[in-house]
C-alpha positions in Angstrom: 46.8 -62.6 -31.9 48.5 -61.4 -28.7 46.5 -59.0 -26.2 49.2 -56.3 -27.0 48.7 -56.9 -31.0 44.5 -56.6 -30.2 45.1 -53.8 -27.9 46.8 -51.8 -30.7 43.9 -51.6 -32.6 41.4 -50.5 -30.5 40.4 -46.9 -29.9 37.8 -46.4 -27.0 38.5 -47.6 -23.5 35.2 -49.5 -23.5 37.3 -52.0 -25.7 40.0 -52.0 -23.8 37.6 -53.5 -21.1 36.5 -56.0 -22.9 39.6 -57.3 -24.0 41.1 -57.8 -20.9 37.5 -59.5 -19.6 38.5 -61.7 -22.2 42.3 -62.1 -21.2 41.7 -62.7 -17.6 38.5 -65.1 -18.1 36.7 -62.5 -15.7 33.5 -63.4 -14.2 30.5 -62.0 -12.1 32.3 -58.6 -12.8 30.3 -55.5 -13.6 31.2 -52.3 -15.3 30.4 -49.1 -13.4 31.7 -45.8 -11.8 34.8 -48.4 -11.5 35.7 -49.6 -14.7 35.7 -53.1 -13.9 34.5 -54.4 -10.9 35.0 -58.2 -9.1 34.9 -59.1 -6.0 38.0 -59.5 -5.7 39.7 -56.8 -8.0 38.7 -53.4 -9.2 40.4 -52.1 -12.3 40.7 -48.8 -13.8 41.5 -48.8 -17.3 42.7 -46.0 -19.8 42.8 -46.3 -24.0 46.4 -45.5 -24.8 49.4 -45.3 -22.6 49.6 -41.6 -22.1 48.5 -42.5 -18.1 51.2 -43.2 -15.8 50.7 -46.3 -13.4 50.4 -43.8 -10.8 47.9 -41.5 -12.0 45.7 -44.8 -12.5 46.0 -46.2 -9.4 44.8 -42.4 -7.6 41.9 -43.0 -9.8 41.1 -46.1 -8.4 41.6 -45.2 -4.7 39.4 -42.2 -4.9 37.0 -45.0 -5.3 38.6 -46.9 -2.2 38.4 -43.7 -0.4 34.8 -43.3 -0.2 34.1 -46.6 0.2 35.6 -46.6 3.3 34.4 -43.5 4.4 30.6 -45.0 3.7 31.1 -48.2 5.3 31.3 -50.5 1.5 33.3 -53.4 0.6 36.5 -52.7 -0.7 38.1 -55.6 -2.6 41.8 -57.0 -1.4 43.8 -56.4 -4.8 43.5 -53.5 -7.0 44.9 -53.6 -10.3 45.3 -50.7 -13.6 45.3 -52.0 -17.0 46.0 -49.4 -20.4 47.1 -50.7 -23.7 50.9 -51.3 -22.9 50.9 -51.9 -19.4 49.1 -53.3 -16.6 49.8 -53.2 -12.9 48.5 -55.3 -9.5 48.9 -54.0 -6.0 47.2 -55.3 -2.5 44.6 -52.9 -1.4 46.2 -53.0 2.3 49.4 -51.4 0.8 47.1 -48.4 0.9 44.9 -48.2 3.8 47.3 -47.2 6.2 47.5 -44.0 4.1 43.5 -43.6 3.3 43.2 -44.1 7.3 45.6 -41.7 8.8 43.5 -38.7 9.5 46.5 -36.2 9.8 47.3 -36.7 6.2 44.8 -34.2 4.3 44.1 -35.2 0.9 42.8 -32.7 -1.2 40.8 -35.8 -3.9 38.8 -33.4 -6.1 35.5 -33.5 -7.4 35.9 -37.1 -8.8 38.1 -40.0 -9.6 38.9 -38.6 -13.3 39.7 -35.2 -11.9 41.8 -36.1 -8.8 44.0 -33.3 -7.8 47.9 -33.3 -7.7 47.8 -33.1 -4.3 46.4 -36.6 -4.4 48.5 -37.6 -6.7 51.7 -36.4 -5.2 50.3 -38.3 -1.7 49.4 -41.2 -2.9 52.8 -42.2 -5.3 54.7 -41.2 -2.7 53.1 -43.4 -0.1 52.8 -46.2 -2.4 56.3 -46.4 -3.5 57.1 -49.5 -5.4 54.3 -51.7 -3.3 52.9 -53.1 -7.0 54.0 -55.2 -9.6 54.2 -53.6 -13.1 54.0 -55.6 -16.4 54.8 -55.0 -20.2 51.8 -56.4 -22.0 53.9 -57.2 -25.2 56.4 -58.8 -23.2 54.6 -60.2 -20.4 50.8 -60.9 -20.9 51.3 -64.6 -19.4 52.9 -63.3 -16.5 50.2 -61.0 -15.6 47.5 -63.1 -16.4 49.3 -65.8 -14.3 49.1 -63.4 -11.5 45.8 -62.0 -11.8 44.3 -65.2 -11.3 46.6 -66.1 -7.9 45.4 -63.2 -6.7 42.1 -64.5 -7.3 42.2 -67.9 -6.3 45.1 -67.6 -3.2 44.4 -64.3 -2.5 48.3 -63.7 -2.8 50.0 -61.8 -5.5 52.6 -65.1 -6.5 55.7 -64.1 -8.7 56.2 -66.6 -11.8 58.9 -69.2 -11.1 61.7 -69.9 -13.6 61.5 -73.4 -14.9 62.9 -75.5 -17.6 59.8 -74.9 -19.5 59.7 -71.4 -19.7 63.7 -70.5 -19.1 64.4 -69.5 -23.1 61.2 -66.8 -22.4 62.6 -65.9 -19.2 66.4 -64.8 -20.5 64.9 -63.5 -23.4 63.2 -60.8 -20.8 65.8 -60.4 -18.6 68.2 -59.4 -21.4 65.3 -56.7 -22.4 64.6 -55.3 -19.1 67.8 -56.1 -17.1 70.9 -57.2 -20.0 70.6 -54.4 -22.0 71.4 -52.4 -18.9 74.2 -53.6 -18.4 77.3 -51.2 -19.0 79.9 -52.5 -21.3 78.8 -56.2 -21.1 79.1 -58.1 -24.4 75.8 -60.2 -25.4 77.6 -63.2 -25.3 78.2 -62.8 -21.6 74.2 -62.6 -20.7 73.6 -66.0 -20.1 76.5 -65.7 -17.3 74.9 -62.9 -15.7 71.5 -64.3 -15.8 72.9 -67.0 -14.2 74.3 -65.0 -11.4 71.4 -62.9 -10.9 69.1 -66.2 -11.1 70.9 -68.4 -9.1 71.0 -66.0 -5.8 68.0 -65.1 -3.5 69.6 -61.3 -3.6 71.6 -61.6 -1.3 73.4 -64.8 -1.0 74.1 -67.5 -4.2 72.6 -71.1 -4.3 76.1 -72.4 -6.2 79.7 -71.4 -5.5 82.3 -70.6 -8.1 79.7 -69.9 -10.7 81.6 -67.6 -14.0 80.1 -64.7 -12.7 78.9 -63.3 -9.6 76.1 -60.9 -8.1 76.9 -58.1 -6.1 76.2 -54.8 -4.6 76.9 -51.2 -4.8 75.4 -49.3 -1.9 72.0 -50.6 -2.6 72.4 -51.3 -6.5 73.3 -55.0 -7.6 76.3 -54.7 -9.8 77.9 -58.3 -11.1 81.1 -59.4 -11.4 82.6 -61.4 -14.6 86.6 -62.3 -15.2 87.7 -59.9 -12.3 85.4 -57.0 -13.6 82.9 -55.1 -12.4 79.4 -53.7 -14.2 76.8 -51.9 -13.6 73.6 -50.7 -14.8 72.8 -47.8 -16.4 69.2 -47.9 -14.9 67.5 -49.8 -12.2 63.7 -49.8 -13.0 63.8 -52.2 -15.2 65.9 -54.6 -12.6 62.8 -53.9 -9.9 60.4 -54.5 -12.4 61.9 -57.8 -13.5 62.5 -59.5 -9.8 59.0 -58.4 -8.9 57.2 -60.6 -11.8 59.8 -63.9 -11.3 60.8 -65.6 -8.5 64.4 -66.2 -7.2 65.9 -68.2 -6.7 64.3 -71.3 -9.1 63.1 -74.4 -7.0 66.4 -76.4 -6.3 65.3 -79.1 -8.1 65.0 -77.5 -11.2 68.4 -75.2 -10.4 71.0 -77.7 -11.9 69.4 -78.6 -14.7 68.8 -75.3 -16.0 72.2 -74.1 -15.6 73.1 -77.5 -18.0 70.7 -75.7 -20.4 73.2 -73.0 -20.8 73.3 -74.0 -24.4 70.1 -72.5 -25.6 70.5 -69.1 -24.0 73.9 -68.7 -26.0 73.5 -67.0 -29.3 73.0 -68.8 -32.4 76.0 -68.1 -34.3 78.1 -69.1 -31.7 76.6 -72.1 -30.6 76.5 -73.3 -34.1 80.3 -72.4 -34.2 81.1 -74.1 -30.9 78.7 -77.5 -31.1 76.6 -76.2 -28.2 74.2 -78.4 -28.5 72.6 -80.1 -25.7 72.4 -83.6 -26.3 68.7 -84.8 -24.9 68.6 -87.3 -21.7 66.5 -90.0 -24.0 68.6 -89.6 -26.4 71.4 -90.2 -24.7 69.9 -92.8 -23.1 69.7 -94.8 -26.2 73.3 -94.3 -26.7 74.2 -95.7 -23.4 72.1 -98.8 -24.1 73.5 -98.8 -27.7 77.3 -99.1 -26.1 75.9 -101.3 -23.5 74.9 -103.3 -26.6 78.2 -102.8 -28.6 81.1 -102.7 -26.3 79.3 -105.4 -23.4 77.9 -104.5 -20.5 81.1 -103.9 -18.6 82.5 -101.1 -20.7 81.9 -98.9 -18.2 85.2 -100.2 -15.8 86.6 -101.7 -18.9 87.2 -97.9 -21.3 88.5 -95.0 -20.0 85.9 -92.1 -21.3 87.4 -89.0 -23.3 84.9 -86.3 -24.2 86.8 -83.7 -25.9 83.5 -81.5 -26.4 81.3 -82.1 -23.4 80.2 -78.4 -23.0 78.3 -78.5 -19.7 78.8 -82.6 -19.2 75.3 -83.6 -20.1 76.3 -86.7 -22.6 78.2 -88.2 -19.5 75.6 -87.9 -16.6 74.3 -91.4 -17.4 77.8 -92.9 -16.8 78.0 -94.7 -13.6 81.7 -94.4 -12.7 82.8 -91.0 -13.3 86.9 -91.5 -12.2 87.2 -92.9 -15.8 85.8 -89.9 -17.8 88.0 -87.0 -18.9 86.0 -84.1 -19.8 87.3 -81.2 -22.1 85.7 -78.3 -23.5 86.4 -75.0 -25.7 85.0 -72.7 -22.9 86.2 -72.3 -19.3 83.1 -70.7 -18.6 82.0 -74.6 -19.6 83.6 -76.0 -17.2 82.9 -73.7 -14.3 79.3 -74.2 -14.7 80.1 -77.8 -14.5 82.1 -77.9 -10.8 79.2 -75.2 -9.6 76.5 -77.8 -10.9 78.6 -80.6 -9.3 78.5 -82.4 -12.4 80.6 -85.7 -12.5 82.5 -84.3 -9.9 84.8 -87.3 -9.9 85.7 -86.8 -13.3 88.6 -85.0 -14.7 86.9 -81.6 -16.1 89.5 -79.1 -17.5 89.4 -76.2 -20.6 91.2 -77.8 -24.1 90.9 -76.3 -27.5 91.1 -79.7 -29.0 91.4 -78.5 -32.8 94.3 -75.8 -31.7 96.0 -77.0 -28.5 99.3 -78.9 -29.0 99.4 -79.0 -32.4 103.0 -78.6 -34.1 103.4 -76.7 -36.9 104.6 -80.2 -38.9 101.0 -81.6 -37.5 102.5 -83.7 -34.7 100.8 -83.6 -31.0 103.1 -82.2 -28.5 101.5 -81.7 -24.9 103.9 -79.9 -23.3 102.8 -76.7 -25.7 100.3 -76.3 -23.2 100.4 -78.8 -20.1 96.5 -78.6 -20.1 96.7 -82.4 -20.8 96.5 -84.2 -17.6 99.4 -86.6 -17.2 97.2 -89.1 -16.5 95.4 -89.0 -19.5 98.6 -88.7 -21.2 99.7 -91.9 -20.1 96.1 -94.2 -20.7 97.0 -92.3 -24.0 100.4 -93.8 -24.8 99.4 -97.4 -23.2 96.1 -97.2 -25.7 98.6 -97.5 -28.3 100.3 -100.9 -27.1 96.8 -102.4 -26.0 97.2 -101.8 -22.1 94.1 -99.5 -22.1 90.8 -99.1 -23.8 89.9 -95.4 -24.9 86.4 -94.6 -25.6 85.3 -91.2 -27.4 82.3 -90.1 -26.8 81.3 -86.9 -28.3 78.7 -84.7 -29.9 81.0 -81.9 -31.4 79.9 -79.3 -33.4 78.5 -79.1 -37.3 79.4 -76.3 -38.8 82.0 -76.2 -42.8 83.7 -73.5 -44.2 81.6 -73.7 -47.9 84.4 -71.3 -49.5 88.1 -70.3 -49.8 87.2 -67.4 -47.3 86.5 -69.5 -44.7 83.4 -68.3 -44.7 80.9 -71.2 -42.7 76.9 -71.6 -44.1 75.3 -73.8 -41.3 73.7 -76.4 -43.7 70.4 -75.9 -41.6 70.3 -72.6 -41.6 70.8 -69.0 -43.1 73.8 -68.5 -40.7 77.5 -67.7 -42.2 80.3 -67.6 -39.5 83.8 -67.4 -40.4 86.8 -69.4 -39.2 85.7 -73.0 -39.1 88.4 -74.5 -41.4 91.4 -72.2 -40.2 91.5 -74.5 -37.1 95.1 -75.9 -36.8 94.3 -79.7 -37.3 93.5 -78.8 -40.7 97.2 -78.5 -41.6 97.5 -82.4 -41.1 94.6 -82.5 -43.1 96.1 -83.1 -46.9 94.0 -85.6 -49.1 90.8 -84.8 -47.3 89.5 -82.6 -49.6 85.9 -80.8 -49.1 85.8 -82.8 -45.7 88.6 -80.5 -44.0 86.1 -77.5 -43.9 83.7 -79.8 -41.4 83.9 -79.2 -37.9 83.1 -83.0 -36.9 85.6 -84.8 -39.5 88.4 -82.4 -38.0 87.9 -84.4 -34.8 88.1 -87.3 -35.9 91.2 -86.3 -38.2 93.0 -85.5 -35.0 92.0 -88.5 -33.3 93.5 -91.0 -36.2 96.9 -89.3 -35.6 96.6 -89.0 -31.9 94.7 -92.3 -30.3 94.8 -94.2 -33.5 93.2 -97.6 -31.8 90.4 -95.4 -29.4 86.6 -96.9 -29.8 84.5 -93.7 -31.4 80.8 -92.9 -30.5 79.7 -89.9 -32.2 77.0 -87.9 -33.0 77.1 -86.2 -36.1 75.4 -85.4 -39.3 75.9 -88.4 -41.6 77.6 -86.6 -44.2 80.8 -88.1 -43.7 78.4 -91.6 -44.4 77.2 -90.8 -47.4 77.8 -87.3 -49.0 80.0 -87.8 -52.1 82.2 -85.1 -52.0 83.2 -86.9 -48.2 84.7 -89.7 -50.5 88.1 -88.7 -49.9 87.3 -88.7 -46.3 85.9 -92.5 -46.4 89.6 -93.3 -48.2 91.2 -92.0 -45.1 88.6 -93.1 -42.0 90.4 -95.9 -40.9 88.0 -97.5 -38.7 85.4 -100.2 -38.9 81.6 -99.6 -38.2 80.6 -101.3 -34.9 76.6 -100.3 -34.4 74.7 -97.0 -34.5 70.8 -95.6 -34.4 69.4 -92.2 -36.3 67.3 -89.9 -34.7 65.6 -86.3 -36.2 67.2 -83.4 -35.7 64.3 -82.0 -34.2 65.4 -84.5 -31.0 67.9 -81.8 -30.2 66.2 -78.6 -29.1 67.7 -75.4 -31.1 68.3 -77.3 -34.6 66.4 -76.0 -37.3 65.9 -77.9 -40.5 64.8 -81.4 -40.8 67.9 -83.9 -41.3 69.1 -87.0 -39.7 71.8 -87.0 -36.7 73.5 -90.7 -36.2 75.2 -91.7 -33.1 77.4 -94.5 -34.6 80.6 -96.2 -33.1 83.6 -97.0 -34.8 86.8 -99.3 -34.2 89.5 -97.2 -35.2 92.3 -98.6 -36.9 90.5 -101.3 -38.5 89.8 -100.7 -42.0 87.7 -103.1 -43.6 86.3 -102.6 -47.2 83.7 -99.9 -47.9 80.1 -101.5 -47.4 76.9 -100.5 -46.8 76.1 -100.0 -43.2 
């Protein structure tokens, strides 16, 4: 059980004490006129949440007060704790105030019945000099603190890291995204980004999707030439005063290449955002090392058509022959801030839409996203001049009616759309496999580079599933190699199933076997 969850169920302060004793690991504290007592904080505490932070920390100065006027140690952090929130501050913040002698403070008769005057002196004077938390939202965070405080003698803001970035957006949306004006949820991650990646004043990446600005002296961020604010700022101080910005630069490209998991689900089931792990691709690299010889790297020109933010070809060692394509231009933007394969050709392609003919033939010059230069390794694949290599994770996700309506096999999830793709017109004889995401890919590629080398992760329905038999009539390739890993490799998949990264020679049908 949380702190928050015990906290509801408490009813006297006294046990509000002693759960947070218990929280923080306190020791050689006592419990006094000052609710708790280290040497190193003093806490006032309140049952409920009826207090304001304020109010609490007046309390605990009173206490400050006359230990100063009497000569007594006064510890170097104060803190306020209440079932909902807790709050740390530096002692000094105050002293200036407690030791001006032309400011009259009218305390009262005692620390539970300080006067307004007080009150009014003392939130004035110490402004926004503390960090607040939300217990429910935040206990680590505070704890984290408490004990810096302890041990450095410094109240440290929490760093973003890989490890806790999922945790980390999923706050900032509550305290920070949801104040947003007019911003879909979609677009979060892009803003987080934004407001992550920048020190607050000046970014760590150019041309990132979005930008941070400022309004006078509120941030306001900028996304596809449009401007938004926030309804409220609290929640924005609150938020930059628990977390650091921005995240070590070690850790900053990586985490923007983990855009995948901060993307809702729906979506990313829809789109194949799925970040392919570094040991797994790992093994596929020393699979195609394997399979294809040691050279393939100079040998095969590389064609992702699906490489969301570039991970699966960070392990290649000669980026000039990779062409990297993508569904979202925010994708790709991420990508050239992150310098990913920054030799490589990296450009927006709808690859189940673009340049498809009504008739089902590929026409480029519907969109000229195509570079010419792939174009042409394309047309000399075709006479044996050049070697093609697809290497892809694309998406899982089939339509499972005649609405188009999509039931992620793994999940709960129904999205519609899947099989309305335009590839699917060419797709006649493929029965039930038309719906699936993956076997449209490899639909279009039979028609378009009918000789390219395929290594593809996938589910391995298209293996063995028998309603993908007419499929299997119509794959016209022959299996090279391949490895299966658990889905539970790839962070965000729910379920437990198999995913297979197996390579194919296309056009080269040999007779069904087992493989």
């Amino acid at each position: 059980m949380s702190l928050y969850e015990e906290l509801q169920r408490v009813s006297s302060e006294e046990d509000v004490k002693d759960l947070y004793i218990k929280a923080l690991k306190l020791k050689g504290y006592q419990k006094n006129l000052i609710d708790i007592q280290t040497k190193e904080v003093w806490f006032e505490a309140k049952v409920g949440a009826k207090n304001t932070t304020y109010a609490m920390f007046t309390q605990l100065l009173f206490y400050v007060n006359y230990a100063l006027e009497h000569g007594e140690y006064i510890p170097p952090f104060l803190c306020v704790i209440d079932s909902v929130k807790a709050a740390l501050m530096k002692t000094d913040v105050a002293l200036p105030l407690l030791k001006d002698k032309s400011i009259k403070i009218k305390w009262g008769k005692s620390a539970s019945d300080v006067t307004q005057d007080a009150l009014d002196k003392v939130s004035q004077f110490i402004g926004t000099h503390f960090v607040s938390y939300n217990i429910k939202f935040n206990e680590k965070e505070f704890i984290e603190a408490v004990h810096n405080a302890i041990e450095k003698g410094e109240i440290i803001r929490t760093q973003i890291t890989p490890d806790n970035l999922k945790q980390v957006f999923d706050k900032w949306v509550d305290m920070i995204g949801k104040e947003i004006k007019g911003v879909a949820p979609e677009d979060y991650a892009l803003l987080f980004y934004a407001d992550t990646m920048n020190d607050g004043t000046v970014s760590t990446h150019e041309n990132l999707p979005a930008e941070l600005l400022h309004k006078g002296t509120k941030p306001v961020f900028s996304l596809n030439g449009k401007l938004y604010e926030l309804g409220s700022v609290e929640g924005y101080r609150k938020f930059w005063a628990i977390f650091d910005r921005p995240p070590k630069e070690e850790y900053r490209n990586y985490l923007l290449e983990r855009r995948d998991t901060l993307i809702p689900y729906d979506e990313r089931s829809f789109k194949g955002a799925y970040y392919t792990p570094l040991n797994v691709v790992d093994k596929a690299y020393e699979l195609l090392n394997k399979t294809l010889g040691d050279g393939w790297q100079k040998e095969y020109i590389v064609w992702d058509m699906c490489c969301g933010v570039g991970n699966l070809e960070t392990k290649h060692s000669n980026a000039r022959n990779i062409y990297m394509s993508t569904l979202d231009q925010a994708d790709v933007d991420v990508m050239k801030a992150a310098k990913t394969c920054v030799a490589a050709q990296r450009f927006q392609y709808d690859y189940l839409n673009d340049d498809i003919t009504d008739d089902g033939k590929i026409d480029y010059s519907l969109t000229n996203k195509i570079p010419q230069t792939l174009q042409k390794i394309i047309a000399d694949s075709k006479t044996g001049k050049k070697k093609i290599l697809v290497l892809i994770n694309p998406p899982y996700a089939e339509a499972t009616n005649s609405d188009n309506t999509t039931k992620d096999s793994n999940t709960s999830e129904s999205k519609t759309g899947v099989a309305k793709n335009k590839i699917t017109l060419t797709m006649n004889g493929y029965s039930y496999a038309s719906r699936e995401l993956f076997t449209q890919f490899l639909a279009r590629l039979m028609i378009e580079i009918p000789t390219a080398t395929i290594g593809m992760f996938s589910t391995l329905k298209y293996i063995n599933a028998y309603n993908f038999e007419d499929f299997r009539n119509n794959w016209n390739a022959e299996y090279l190699d391949g490895f299966i890993v658990h889905s539970k490799a790839f962070e965000g998949l729910s379920g437990n199933f198999p995913i297979g990264f197996l390579v194919w020679k296309t056009n080269n049908k040999l007779d069904s076997k087992k493989i």
